[in-house]
OpenMM code with the backbone's topology and positions (N, CA, C; nanometers):
from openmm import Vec3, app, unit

residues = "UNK UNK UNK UNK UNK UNK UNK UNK UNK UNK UNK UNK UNK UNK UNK UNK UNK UNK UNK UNK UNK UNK UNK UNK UNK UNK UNK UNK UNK UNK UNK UNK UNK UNK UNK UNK UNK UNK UNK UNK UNK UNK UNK UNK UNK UNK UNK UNK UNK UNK UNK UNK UNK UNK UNK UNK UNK UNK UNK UNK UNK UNK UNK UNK UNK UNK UNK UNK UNK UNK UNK UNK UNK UNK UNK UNK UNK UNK UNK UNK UNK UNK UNK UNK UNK UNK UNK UNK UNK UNK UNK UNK UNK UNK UNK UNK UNK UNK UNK UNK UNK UNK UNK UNK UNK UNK UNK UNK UNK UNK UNK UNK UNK UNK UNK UNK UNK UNK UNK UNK UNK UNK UNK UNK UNK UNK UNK UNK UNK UNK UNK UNK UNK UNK UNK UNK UNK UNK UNK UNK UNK UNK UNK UNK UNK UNK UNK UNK UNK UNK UNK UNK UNK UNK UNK UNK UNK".split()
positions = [
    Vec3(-1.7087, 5.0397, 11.4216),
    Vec3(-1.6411, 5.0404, 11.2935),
    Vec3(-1.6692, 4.9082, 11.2226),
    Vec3(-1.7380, 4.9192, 11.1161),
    Vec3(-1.7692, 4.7721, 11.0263),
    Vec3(-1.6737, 4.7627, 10.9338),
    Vec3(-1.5819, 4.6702, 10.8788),
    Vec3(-1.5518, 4.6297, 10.7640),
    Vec3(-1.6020, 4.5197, 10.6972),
    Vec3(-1.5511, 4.5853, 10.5648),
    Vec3(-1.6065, 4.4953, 10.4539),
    Vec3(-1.5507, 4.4195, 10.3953),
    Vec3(-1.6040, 4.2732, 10.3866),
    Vec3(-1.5480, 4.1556, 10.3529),
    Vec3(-1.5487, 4.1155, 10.2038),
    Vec3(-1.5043, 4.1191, 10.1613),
    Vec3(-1.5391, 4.1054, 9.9918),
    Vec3(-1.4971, 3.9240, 9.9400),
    Vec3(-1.6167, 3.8640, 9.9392),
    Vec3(-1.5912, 3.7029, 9.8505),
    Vec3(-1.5116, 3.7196, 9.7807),
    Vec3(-1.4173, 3.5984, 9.7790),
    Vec3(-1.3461, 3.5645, 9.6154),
    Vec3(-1.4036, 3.4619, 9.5904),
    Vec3(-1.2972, 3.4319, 9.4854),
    Vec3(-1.3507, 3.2999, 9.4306),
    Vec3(-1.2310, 3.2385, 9.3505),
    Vec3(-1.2151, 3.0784, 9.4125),
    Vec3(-1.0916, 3.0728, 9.3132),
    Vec3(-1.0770, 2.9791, 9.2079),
    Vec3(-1.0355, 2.9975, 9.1080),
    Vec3(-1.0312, 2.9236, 8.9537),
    Vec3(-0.9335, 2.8132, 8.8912),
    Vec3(-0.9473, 2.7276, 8.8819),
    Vec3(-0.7880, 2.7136, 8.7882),
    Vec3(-0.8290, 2.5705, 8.7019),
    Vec3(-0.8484, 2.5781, 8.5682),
    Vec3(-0.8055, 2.5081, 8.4989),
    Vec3(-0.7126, 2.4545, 8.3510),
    Vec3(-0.6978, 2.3469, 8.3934),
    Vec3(-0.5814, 2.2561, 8.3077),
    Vec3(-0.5952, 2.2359, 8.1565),
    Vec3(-0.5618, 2.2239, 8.0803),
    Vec3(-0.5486, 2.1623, 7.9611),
    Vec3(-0.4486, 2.1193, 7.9068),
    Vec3(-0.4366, 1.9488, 7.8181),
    Vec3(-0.2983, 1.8915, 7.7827),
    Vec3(-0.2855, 1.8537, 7.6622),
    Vec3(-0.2019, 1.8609, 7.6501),
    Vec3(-0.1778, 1.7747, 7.4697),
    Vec3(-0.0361, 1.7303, 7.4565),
    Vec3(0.0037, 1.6066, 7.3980),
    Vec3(0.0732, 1.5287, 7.4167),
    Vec3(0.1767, 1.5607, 7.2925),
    Vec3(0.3005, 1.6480, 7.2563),
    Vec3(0.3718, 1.7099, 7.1555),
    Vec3(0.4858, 1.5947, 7.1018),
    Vec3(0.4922, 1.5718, 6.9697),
    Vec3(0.6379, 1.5141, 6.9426),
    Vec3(0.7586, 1.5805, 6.9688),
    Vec3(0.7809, 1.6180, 7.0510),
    Vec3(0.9124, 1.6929, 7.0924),
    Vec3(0.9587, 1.6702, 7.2139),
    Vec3(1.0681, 1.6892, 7.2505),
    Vec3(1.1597, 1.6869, 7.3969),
    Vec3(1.1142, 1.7845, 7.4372),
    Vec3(1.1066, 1.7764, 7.5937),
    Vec3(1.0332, 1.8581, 7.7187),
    Vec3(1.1088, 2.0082, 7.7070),
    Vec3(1.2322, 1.9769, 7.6833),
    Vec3(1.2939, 2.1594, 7.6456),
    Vec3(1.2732, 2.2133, 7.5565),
    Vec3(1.2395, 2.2089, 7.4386),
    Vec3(1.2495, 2.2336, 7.3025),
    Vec3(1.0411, 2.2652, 7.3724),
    Vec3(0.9839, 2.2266, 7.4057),
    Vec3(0.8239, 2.2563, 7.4309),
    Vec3(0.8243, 2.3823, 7.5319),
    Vec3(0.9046, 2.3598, 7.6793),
    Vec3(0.9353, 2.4187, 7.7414),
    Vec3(0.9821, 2.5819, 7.6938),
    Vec3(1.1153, 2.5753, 7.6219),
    Vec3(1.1702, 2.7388, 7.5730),
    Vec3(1.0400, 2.7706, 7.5018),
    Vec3(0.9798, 2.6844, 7.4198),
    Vec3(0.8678, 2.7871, 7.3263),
    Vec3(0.7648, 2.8883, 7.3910),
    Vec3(0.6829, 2.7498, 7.4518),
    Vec3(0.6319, 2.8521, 7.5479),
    Vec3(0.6407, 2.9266, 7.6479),
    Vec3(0.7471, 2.9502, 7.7295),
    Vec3(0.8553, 3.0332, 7.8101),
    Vec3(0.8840, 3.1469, 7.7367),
    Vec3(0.8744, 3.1542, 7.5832),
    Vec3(0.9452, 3.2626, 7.5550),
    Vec3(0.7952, 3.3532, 7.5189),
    Vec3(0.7735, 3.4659, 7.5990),
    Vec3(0.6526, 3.4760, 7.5288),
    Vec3(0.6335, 3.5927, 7.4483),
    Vec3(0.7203, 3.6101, 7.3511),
    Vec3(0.7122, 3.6596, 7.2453),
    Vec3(0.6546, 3.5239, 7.1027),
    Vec3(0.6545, 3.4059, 7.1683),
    Vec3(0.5402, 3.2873, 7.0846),
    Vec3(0.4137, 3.3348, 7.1552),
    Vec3(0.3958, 3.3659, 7.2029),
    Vec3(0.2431, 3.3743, 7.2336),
    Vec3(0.0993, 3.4189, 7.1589),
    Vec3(0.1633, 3.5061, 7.0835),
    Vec3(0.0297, 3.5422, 7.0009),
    Vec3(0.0564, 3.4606, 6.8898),
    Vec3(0.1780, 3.3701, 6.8688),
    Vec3(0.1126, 3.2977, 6.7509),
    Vec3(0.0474, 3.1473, 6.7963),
    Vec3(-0.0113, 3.1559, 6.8965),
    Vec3(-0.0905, 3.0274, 6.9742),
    Vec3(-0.1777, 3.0426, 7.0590),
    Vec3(-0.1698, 3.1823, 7.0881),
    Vec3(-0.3021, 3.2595, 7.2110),
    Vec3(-0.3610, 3.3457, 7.1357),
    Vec3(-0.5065, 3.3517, 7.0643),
    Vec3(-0.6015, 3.3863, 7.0004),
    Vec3(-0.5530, 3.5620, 7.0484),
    Vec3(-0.5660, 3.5980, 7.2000),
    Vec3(-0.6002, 3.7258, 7.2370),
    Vec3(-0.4653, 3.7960, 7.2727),
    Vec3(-0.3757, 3.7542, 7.2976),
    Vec3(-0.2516, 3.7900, 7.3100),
    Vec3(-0.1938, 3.8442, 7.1169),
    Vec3(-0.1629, 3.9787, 7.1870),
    Vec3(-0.1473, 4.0288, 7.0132),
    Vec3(0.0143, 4.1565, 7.0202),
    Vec3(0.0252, 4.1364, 7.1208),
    Vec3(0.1392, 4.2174, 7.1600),
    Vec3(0.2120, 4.2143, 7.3278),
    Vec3(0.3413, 4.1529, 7.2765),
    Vec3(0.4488, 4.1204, 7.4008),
    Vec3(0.5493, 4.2259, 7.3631),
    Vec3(0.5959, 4.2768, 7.5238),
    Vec3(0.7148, 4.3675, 7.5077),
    Vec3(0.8326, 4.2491, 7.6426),
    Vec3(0.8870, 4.2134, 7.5673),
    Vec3(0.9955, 4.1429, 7.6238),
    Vec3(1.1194, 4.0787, 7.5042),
    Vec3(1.2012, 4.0347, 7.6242),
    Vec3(1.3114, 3.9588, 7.5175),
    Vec3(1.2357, 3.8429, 7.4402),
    Vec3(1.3314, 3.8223, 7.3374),
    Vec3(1.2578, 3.7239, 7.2340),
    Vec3(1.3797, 3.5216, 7.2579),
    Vec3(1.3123, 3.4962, 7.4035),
    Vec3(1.3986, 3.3863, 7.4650),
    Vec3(1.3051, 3.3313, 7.5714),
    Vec3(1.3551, 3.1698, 7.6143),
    Vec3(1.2630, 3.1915, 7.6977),
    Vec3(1.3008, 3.2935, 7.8986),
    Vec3(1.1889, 3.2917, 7.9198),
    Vec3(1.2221, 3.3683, 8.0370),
    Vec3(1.2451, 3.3626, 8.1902),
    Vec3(1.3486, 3.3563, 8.2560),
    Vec3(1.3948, 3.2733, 8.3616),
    Vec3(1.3089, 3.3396, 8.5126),
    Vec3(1.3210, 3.3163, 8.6078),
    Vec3(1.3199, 3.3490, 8.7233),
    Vec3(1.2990, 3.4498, 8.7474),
    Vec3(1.1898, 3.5728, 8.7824),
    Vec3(1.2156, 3.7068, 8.8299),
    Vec3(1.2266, 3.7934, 8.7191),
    Vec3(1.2452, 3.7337, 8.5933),
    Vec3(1.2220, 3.8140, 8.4937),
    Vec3(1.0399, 3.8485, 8.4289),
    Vec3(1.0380, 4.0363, 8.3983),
    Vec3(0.9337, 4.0700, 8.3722),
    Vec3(0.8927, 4.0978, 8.2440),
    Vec3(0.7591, 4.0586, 8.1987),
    Vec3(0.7284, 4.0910, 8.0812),
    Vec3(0.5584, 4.2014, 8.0909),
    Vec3(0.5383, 4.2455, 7.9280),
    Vec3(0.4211, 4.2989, 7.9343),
    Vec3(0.3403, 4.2784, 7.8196),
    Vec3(0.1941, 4.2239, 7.8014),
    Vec3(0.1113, 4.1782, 7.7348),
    Vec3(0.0489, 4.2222, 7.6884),
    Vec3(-0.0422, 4.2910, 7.5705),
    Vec3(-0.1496, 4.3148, 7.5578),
    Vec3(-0.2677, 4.2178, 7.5012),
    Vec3(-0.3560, 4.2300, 7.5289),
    Vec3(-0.4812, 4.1045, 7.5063),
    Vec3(-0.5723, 4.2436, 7.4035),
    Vec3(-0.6560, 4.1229, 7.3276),
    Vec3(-0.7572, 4.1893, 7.2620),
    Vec3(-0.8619, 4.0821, 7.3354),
    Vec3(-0.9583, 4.1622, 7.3840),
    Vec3(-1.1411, 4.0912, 7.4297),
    Vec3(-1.2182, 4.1651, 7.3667),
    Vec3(-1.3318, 4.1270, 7.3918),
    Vec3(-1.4667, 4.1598, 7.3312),
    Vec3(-1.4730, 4.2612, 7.3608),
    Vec3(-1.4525, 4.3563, 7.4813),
    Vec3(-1.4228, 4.4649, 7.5645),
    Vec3(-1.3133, 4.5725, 7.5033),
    Vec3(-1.2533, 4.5265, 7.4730),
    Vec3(-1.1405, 4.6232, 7.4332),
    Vec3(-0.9732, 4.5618, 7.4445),
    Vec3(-0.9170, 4.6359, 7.5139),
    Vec3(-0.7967, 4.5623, 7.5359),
    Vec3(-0.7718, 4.5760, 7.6207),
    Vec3(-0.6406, 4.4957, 7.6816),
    Vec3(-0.6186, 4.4919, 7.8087),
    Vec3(-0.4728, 4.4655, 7.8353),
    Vec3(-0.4001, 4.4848, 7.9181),
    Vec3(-0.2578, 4.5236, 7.9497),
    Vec3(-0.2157, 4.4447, 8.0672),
    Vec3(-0.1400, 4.3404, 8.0486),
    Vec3(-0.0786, 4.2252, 8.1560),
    Vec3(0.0221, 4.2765, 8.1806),
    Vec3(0.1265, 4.3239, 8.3304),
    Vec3(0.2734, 4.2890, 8.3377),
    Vec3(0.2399, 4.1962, 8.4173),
    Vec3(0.3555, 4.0814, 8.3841),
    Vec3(0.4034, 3.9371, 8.4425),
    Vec3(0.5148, 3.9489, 8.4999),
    Vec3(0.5018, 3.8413, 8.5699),
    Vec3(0.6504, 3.8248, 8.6824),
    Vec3(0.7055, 3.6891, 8.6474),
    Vec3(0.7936, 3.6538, 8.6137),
    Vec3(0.7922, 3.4800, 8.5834),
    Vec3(0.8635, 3.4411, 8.7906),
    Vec3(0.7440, 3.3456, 8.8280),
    Vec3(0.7829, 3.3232, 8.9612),
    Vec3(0.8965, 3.1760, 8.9481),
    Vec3(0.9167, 3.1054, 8.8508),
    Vec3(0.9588, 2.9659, 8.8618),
    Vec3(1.0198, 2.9336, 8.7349),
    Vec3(1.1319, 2.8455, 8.7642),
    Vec3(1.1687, 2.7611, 8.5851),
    Vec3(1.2571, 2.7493, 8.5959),
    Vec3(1.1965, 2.5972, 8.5731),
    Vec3(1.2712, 2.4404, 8.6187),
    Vec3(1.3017, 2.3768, 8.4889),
    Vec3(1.4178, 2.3643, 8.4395),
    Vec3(1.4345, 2.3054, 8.3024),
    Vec3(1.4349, 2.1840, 8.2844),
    Vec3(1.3965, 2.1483, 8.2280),
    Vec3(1.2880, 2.1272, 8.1475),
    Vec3(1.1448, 2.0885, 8.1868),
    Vec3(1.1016, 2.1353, 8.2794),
    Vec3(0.9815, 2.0984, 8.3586),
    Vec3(0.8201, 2.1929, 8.3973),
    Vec3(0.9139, 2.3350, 8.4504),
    Vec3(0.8134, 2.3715, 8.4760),
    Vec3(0.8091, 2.4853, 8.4664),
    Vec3(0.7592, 2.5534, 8.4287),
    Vec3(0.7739, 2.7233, 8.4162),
    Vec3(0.6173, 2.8221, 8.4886),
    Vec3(0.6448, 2.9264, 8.5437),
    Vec3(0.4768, 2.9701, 8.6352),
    Vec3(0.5359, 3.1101, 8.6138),
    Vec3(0.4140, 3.2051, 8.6243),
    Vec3(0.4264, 3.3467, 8.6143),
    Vec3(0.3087, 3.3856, 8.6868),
    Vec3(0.3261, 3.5196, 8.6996),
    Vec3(0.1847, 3.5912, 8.7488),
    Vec3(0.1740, 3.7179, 8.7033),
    Vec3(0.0502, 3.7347, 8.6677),
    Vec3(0.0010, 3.9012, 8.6570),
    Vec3(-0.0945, 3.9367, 8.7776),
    Vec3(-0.0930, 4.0456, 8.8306),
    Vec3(-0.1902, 4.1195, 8.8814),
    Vec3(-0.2680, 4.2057, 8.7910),
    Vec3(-0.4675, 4.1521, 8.8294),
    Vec3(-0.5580, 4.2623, 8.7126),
    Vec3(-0.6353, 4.2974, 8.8540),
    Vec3(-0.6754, 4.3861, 8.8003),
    Vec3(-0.8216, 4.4480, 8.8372),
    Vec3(-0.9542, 4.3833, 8.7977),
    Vec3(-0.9698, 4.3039, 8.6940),
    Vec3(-1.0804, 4.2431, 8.6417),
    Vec3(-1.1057, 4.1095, 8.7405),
    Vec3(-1.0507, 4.0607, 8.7438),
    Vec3(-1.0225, 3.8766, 8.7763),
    Vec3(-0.9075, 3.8801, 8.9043),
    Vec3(-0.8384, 3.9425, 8.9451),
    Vec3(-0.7373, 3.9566, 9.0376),
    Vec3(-0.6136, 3.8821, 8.9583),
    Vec3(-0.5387, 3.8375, 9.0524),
    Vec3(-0.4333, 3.7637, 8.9704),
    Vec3(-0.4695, 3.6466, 8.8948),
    Vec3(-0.3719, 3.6427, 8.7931),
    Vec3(-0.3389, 3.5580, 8.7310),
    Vec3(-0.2309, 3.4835, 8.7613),
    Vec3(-0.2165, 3.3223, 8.7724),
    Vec3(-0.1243, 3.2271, 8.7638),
    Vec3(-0.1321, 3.1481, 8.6625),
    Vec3(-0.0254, 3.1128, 8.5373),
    Vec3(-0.0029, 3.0851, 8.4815),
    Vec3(0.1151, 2.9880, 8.4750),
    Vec3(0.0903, 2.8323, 8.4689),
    Vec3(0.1798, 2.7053, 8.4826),
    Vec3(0.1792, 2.6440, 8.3905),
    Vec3(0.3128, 2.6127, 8.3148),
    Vec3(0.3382, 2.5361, 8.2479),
    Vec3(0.4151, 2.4240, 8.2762),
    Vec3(0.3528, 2.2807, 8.2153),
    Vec3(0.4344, 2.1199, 8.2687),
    Vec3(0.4558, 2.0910, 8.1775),
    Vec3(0.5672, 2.0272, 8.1932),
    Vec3(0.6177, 1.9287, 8.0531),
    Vec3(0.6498, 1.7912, 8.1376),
    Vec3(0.5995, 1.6906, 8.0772),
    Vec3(0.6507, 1.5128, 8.1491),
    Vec3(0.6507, 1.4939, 8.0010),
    Vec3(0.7696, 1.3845, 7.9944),
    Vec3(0.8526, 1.3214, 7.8975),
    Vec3(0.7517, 1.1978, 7.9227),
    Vec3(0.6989, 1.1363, 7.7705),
    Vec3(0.6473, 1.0460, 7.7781),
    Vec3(0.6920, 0.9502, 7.5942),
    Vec3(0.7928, 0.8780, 7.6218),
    Vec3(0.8495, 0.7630, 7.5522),
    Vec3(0.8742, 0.8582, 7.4275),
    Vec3(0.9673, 0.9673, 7.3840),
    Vec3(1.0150, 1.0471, 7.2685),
    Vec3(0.9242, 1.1526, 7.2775),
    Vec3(0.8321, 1.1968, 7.3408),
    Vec3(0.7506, 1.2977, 7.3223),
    Vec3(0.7053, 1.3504, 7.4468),
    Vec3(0.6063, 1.4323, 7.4772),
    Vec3(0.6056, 1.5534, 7.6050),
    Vec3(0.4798, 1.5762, 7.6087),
    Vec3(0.4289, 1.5167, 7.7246),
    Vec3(0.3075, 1.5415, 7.7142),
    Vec3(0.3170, 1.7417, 7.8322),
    Vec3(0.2234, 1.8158, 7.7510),
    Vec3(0.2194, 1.9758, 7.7908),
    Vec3(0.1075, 2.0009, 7.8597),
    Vec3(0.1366, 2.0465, 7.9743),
    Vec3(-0.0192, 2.0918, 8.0250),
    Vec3(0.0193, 2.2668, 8.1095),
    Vec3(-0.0828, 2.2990, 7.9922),
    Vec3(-0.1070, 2.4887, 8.0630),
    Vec3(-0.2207, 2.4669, 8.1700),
    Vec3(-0.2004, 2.5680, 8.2897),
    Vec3(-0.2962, 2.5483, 8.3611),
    Vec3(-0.3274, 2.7136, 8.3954),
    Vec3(-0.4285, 2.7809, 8.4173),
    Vec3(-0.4529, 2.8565, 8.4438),
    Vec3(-0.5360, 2.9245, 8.5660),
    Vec3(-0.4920, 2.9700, 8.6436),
    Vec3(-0.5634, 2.9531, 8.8167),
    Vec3(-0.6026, 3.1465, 8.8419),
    Vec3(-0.7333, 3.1686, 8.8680),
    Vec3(-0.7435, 3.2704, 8.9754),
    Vec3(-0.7756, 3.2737, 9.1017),
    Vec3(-0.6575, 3.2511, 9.1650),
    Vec3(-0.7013, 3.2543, 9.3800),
    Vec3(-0.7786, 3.3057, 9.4084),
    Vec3(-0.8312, 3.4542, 9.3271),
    Vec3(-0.9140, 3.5399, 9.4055),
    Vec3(-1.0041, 3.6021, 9.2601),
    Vec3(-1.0780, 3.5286, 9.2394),
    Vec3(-1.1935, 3.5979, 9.1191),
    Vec3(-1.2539, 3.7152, 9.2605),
    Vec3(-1.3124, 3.7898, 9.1987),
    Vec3(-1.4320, 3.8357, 9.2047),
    Vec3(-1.5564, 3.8027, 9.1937),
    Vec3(-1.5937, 3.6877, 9.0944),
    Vec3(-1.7090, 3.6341, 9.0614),
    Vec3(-1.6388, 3.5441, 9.0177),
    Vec3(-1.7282, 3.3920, 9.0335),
    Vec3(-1.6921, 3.2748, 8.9566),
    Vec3(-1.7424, 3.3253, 8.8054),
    Vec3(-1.6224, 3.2279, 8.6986),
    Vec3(-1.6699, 3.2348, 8.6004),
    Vec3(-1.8043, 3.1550, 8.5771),
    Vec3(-1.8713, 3.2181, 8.4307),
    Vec3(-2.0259, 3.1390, 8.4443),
    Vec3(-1.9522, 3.0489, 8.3027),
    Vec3(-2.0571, 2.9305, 8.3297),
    Vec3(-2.0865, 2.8627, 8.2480),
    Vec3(-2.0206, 2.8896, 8.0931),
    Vec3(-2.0744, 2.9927, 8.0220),
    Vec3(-2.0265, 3.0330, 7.9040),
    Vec3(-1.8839, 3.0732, 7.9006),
    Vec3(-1.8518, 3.1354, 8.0194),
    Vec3(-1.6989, 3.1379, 8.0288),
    Vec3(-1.5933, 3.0396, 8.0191),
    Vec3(-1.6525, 2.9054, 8.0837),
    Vec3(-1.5585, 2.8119, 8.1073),
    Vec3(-1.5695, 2.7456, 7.9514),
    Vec3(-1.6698, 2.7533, 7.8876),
    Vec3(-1.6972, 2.6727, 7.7333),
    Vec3(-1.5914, 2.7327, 7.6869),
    Vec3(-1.5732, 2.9048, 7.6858),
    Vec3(-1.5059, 2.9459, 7.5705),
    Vec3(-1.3631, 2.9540, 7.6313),
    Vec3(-1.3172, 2.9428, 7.7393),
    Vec3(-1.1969, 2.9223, 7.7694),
    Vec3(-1.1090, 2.7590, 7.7430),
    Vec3(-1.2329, 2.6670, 7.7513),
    Vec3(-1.1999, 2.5588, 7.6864),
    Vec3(-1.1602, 2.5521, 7.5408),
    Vec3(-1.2313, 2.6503, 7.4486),
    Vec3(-1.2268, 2.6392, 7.3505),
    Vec3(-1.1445, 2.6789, 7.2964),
    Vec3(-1.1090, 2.8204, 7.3281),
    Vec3(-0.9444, 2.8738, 7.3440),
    Vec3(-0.7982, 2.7589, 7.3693),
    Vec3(-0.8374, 2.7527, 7.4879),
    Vec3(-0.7623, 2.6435, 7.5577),
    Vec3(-0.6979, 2.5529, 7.3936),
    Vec3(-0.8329, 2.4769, 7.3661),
    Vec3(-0.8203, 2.3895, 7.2569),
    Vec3(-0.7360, 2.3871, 7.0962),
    Vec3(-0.7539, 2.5463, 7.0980),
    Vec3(-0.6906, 2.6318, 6.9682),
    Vec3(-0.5275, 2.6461, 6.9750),
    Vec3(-0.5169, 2.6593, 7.1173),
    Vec3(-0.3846, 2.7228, 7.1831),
    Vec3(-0.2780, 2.6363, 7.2201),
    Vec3(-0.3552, 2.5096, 7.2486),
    Vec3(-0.2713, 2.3425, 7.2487),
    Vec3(-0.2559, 2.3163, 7.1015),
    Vec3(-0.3218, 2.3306, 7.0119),
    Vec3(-0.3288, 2.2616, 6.8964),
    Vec3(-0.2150, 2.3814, 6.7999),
    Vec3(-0.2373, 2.5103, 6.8595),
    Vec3(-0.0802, 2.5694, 6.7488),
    Vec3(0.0004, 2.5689, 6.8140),
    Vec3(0.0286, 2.4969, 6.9663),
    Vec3(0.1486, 2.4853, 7.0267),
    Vec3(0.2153, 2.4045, 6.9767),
    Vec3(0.1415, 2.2765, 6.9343),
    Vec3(0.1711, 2.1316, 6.9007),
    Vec3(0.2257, 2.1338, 6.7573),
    Vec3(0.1473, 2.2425, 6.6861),
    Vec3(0.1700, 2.2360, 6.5551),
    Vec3(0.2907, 2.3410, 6.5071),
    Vec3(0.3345, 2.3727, 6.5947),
    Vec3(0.4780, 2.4861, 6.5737),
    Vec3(0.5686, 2.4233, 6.6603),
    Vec3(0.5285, 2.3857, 6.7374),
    Vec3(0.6948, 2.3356, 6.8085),
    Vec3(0.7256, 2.1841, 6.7262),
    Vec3(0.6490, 2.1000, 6.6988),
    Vec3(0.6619, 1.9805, 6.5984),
    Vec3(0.7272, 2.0512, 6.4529),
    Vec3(0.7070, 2.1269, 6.4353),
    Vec3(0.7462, 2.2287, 6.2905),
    Vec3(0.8760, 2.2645, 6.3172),
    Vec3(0.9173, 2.2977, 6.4603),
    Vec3(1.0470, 2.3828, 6.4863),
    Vec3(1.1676, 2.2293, 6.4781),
    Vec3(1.0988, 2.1535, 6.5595),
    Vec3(1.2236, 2.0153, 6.5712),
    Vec3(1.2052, 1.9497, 6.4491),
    Vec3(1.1125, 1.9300, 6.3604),
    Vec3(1.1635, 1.9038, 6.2217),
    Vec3(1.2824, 2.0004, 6.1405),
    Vec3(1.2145, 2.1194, 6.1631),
    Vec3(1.3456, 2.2165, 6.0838),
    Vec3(1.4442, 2.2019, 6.1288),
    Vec3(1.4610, 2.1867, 6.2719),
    Vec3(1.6013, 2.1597, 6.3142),
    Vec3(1.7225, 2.0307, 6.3333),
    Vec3(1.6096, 1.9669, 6.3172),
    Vec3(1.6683, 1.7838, 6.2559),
    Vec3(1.7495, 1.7816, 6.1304),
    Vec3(1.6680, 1.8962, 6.0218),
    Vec3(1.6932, 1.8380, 5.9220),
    Vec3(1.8550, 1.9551, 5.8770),
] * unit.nanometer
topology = app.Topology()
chain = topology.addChain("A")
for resn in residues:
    res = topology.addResidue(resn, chain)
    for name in ("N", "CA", "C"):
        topology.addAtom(name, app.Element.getBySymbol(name[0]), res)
């Protein structure tokens, strides 16, 4: 009797950007992920509460790709206030998804880092993958920064 061993491959990277805001006020935004498509290019439809989302609570995603679309349920595994928040999806494409969010308080402001990990690819991503996930990445820090800085002004004033 032979079995078959199937390679993975595992993934995960970081990206940060440093927000004028307190670590909670960064934290609930992106926790709640009904913000998500207005800061994640491919994320275009969440079915969940509109808050952020605690422990064991589930949500469901749809993505637009080049491919077509595609359908996330999440598990939120963690969330630590004001610190840290993690979820997971199970795909068929890429295997799971882990999804971490950090917030560190740095002198009135928060520095944010999303990190994104697959334990078990199927195939490493190539080259062109990691460019355009950077690039994403880059879009997705920059309307995080630019809406949650928007939200604690409105609410200052």
């Amino acid at each position: 009797m032979s079995e078959t061993v199937s390679e993975t491959f595992a993934y995960k990277r970081s990206h940060d950007v440093v927000i004028d805001a307190p670590p909670a006020a960064v934290l609930d935004y992106v926790s709640n992920p009904q913000s998500w498509p207005e800061w994640i290019a491919a994320s275009h439809h969440i079915d969940s509460p509109s808050r952020p989302l605690q422990k064991g609570e589930r949500f469901h995603e749809k993505w637009r790709t080049r491919t077509g679309e595609i359908a996330l349920d999440w598990v939120v595994l963690d969330r630590v206030q004001p610190r840290l928040w993690v979820a997971t999806a199970d795909t068929d494409f890429i295997g799971p998804i882990v999804c971490t969010y950090t917030c560190e308080e740095l002198a009135g402001a928060t520095k944010f880092t999303r990190t994104i990990a697959n334990p078990q690819r199927k195939k490493p991503p190539t080259d062109e993958m990691i460019r355009r996930i950077d690039e994403e990445a880059a879009t997705a820090l920059a309307n995080i920064k630019k809406n949650v800085e928007a939200l604690t002004i409105a609410r200052a004033v």
